[in-house]
N, C-alpha and C positions, 0 to 999 in steps of 0.2 A: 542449538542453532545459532544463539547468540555468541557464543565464543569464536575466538578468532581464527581458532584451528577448521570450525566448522563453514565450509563453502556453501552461502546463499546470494541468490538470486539478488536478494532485499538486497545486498550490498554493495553489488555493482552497478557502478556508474557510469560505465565505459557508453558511445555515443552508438555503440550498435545495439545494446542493451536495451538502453530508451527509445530508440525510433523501433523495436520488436517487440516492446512491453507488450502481454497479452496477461489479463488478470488471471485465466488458466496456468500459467507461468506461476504466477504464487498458489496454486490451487493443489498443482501438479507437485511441487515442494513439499505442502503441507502432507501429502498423500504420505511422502516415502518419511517425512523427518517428524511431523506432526499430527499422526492421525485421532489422538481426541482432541488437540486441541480444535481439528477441521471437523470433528463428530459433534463436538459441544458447539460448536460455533452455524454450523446448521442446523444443530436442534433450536437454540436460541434462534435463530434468524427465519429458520423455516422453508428454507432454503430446497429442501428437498422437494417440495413441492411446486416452490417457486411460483405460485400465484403473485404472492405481494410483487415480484419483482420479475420482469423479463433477465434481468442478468444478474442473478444470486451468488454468478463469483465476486463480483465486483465487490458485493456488502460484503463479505466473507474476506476479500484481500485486503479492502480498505480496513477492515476492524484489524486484521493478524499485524499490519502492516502499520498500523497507531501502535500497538499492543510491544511489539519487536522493538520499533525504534525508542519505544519509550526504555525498556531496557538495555538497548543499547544504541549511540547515536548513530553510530555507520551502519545500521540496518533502514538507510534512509531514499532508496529507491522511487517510493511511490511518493515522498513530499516533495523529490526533484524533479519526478516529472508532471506532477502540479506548480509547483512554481516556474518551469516553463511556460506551461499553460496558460499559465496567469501574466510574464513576463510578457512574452508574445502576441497573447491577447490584448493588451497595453490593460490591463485592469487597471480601476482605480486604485488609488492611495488605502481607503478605507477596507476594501476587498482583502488586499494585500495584509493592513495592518488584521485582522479576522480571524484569517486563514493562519496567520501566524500566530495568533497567541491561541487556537484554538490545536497549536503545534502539527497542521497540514502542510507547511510549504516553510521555504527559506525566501518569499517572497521580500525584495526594495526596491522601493522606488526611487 
């Protein structure tokens, strides 16, 4: 999924992309390219059951989606459109500096 030859979601950054971002969108990927790593990642989360969380993709895209770009950096989808987020939102300084070294966002202020 991380190679270049291989077409994900995670990588585009095109501005229709982001304004349609649906965390089912990385869910739906993991189905056809990634199904243990989506198997293990709901057993870990629990996801199946989804008590803990009204929206069990979100935990499951946000983990895959740390997971990807840590291996590779243009798998960086979901920390763009948290640093919008954060952009837009005018966050503070310290939010910003956070979210960044906790490597969620390319947030600056």
């Amino acid at each position: 999924m991380c190679s270049l030859a291989s077409k994900s979601i995670l990588r585009d950054s095109s501005i229709e992309t982001l304004q349609s971002f649906s965390w089912s969108m990385i869910i739906d990927e993991m189905k056809t390219k990634a199904p243990i790593a989506l198997a293990m990642l709901q057993g870990c989360t629990d996801a199946s059951t989804s008590q803990r969380s009204e929206h069990p993709n979100s935990i499951i895209g946000l983990i895959f989606a740390i997971l990807l770009r840590h291996q590779n950096q243009s798998m960086n989808l979901v920390q763009r459109i948290i640093s919008v987020i954060l952009y837009y939102g005018h966050a503070q300084k310290q939010v910003g500096t956070f979210v960044d070294l906790i490597h969620l966002s390319f947030f600056k202020c």
